[in-house]
C-alpha positions as CSV (number, residue, x, y, z in Angstrom):
1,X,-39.2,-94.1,-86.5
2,X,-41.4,-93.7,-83.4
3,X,-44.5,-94.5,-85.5
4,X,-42.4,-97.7,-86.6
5,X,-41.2,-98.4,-82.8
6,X,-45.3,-97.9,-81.2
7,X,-46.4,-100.2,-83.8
8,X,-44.0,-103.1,-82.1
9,X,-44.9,-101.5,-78.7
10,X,-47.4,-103.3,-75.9
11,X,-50.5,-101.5,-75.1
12,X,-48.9,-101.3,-71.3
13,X,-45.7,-99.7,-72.5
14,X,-48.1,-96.8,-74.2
15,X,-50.1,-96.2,-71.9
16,X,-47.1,-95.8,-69.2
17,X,-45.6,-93.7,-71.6
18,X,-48.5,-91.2,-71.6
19,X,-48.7,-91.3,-67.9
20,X,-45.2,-90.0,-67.6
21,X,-45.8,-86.8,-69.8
22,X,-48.8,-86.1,-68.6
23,X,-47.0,-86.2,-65.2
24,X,-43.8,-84.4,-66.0
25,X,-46.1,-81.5,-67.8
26,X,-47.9,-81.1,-64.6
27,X,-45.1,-81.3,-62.9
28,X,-43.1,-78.4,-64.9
29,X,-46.3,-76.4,-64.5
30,X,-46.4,-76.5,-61.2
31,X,-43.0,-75.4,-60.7
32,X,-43.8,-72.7,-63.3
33,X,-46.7,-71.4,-60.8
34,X,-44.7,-71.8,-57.8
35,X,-42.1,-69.7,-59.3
36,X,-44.3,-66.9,-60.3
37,X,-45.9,-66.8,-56.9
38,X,-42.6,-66.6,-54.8
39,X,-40.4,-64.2,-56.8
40,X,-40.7,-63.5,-59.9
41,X,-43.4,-61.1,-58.8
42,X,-41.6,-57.5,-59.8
43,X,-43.9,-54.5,-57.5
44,X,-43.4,-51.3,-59.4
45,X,-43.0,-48.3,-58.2
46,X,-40.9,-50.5,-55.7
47,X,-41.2,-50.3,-51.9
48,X,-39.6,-47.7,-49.5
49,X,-36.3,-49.1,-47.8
50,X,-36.8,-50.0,-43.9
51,X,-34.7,-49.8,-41.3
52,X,-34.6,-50.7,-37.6
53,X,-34.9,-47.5,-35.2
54,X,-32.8,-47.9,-32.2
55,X,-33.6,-45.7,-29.6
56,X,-30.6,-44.7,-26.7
57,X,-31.7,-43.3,-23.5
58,X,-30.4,-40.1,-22.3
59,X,-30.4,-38.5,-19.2
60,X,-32.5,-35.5,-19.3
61,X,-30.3,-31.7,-18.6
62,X,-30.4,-30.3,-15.6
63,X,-32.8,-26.5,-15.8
64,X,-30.8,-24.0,-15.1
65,X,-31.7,-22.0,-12.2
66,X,-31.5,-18.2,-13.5
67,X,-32.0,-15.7,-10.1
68,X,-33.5,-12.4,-10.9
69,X,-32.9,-9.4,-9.4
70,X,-33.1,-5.9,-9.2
71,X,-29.7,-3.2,-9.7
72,X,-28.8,-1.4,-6.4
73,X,-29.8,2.3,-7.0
74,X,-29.0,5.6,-4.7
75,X,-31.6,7.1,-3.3
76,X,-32.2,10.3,-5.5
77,X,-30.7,13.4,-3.0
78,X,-33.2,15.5,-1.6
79,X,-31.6,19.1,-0.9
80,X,-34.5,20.2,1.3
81,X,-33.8,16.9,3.6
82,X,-31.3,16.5,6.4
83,X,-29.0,14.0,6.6
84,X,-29.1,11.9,9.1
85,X,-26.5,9.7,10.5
86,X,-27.0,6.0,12.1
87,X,-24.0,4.9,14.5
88,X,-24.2,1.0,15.2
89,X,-24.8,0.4,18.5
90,X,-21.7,-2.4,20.3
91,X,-22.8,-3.8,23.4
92,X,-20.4,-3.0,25.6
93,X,-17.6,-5.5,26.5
94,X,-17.6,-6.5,30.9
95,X,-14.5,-7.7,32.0
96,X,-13.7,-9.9,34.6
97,X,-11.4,-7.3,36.8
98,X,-10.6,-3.5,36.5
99,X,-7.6,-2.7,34.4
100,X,-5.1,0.2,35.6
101,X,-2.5,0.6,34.3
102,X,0.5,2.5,35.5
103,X,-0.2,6.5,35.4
104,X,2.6,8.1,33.1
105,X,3.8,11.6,33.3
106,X,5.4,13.0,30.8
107,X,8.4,15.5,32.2
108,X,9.1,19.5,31.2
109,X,11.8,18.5,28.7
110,X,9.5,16.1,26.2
111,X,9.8,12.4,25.6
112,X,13.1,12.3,24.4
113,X,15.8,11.0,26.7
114,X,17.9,14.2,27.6
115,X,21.6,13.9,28.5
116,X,22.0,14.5,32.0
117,X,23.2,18.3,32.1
118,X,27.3,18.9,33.7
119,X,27.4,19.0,37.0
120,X,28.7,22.0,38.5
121,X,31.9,22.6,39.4
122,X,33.0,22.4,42.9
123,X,34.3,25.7,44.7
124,X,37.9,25.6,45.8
125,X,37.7,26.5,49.3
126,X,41.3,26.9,49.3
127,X,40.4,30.3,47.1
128,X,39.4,31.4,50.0
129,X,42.0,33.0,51.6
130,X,44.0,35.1,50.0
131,X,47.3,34.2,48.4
132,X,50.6,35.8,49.6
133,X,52.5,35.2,46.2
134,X,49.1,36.2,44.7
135,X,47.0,39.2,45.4
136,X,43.9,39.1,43.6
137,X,40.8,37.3,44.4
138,X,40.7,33.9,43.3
139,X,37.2,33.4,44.6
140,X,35.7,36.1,42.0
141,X,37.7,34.4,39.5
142,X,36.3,31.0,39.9
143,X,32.9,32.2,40.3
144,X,33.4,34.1,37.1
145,X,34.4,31.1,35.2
146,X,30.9,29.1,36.5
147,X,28.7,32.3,35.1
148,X,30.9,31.8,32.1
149,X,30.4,28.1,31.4
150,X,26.8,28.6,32.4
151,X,26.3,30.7,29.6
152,X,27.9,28.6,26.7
153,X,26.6,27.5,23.4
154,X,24.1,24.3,24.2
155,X,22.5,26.5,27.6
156,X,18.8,26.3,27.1
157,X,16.3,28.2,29.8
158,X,12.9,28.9,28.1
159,X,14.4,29.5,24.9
160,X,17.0,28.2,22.8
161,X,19.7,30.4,23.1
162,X,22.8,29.6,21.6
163,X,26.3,32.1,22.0
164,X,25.3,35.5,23.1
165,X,29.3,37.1,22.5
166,X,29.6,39.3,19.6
167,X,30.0,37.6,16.7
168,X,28.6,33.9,17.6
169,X,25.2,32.7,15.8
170,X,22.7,32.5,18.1
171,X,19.0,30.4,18.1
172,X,16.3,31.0,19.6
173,X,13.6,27.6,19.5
174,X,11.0,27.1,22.4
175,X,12.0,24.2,24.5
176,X,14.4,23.1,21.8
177,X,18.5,22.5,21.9
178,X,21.2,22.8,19.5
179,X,23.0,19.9,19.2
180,X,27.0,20.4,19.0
181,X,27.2,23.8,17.7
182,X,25.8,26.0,14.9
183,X,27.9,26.0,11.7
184,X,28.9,28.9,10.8
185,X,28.5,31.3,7.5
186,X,30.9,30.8,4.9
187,X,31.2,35.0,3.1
188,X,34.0,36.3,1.5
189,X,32.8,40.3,0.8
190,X,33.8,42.8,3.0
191,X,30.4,43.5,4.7
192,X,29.0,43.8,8.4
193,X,26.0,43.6,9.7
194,X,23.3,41.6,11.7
195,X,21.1,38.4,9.1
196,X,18.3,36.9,11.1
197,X,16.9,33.6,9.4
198,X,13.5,32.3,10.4
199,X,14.2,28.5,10.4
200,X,10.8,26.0,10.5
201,X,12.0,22.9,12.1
202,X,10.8,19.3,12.6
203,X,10.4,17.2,15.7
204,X,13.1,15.0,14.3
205,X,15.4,18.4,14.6
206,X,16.0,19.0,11.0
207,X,15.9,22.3,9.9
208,X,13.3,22.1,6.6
209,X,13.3,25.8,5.8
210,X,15.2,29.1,6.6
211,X,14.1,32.4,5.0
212,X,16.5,35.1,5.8
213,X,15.5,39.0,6.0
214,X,13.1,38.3,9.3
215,X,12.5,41.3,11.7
216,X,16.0,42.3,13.4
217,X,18.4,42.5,9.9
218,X,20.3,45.3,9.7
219,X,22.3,44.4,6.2
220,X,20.9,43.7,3.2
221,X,23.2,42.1,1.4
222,X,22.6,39.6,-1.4
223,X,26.0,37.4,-0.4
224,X,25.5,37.4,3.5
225,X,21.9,36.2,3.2
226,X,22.4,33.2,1.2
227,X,25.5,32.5,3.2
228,X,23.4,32.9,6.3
229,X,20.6,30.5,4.4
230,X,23.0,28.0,3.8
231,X,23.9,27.9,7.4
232,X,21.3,28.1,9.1
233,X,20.1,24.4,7.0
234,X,22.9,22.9,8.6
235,X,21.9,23.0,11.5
236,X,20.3,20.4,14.2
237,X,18.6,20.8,17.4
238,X,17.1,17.9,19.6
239,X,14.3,15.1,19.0
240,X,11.5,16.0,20.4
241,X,8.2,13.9,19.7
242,X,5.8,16.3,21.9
243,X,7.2,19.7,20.0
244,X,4.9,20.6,17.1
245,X,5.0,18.8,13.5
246,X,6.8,22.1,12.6
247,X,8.2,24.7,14.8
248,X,9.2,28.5,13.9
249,X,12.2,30.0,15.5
250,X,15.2,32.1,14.6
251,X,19.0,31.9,14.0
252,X,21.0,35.1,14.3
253,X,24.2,35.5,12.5
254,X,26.6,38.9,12.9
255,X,28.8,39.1,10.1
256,X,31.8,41.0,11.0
257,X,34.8,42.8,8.6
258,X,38.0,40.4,7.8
């Protein structure tokens, strides 16, 4: 049928003909190169992946400053050595003006404040002269009293001595006072007899310690000692911050029959 159409056909319309597939076959071809060359290409083994490396500044760390030292050792002790011993010298402080001070004394009873001792008592001059109604001497009677009084429980002269009659307890502490009176032993055996306690007492005038049996007992008595003991704790003598830390003295007690 195409044979049949050519044989109609101009020579022009032939040769156009073959001029347009000649064309279009180069045309296809080049398309078929182009192809090939851009990416139909396959690599084998294929290529490694790439990536972008980024790179972030950072500030460098700060060294560490590490101070060596060496441990503190003692001096290994040499016996045959002396010791020897450094004071550290003060420069000595100068004031401005002298400083005196008043000059304190301290007084023959301590620093504690002592009650101002009884005054005595005045003598009735009236006593003088003899009474009509009454014949004895009053004078010797009065005076009597005062040696009396003077000699009551609380006198101190020396030593502390407390009582003196038959029967009283008496103390006996160096510069020392009772204050009030001594209590008095609570026994109930029939027993006599003289307990001496030694008592150790503080400047605060607590009696601390009593021990009886000292040198002067003349009973030996299990019941009167601890009776004397007990006593002899009770009781107080005055504050006195220049006595010693402890002081020794003795209480006396004669135990008489009920």
């Amino acid at each position: 049928m195409v044979r049949h159409h050519d044989k109609y056909a101009s020579p022009f319309d032939r040769k156009g003909r073959w001029i347009g597939l000649v064309f279009t076959i180069f045309i296809h071809v080049g398309l078929l190169f182009v192809s090939f060359r851009a990416g139909l290409k396959y690599i084998y083994p294929p290529p490694e992946e790439l990536g972008i490396l980024m790179e972030f500044e950072q500030d460098e760390p700060k060294p560490v400053q590490v101070t060596t030292g060496t441990e503190p050792r003692a001096q290994e002790a040499d016996p045959e050595n002396d010791i020897r011993l450094v004071q550290r010298s003060e420069a000595p402080v100068q004031g401005i003006a002298e400083n005196r001070g008043v000059e304190t004394t301290v007084g023959t009873e301590g620093d504690v404040e002592v009650p101002e001792p009884p005054r005595p008592k005045p003598i009735n001059k009236k006593a003088l002269f003899t009474s009509a109604k009454n014949k004895q001497d009053t004078l010797a009677q009065q005076v009597a009293e005062e040696v009396s009084d003077a000699l009551r429980a609380g006198h101190s002269q020396g030593n502390t001595e407390v009582g003196g009659v038959e029967g009283a307890p008496s103390a006996k502490l160096a510069g020392r006072t009772v204050m009030g009176n001594l209590p008095l032993p609570d026994y109930g055996v029939e027993a006599s007899g003289k307990v001496v306690v030694r008592i150790k007492v503080d400047q605060y005038g607590k009696v601390t310690d009593a021990i009886p049996g000292a040198q002067g007992t003349t009973v030996q008595d299990a019941t009167l000692w601890e009776a004397a003991k007990k006593a002899a704790l009770e009781a107080r003598f005055n504050i006195s911050q220049s006595a010693p830390i402890i002081q020794e003295g003795t209480i006396t007690y004669v135990f008489t029959l009920r």
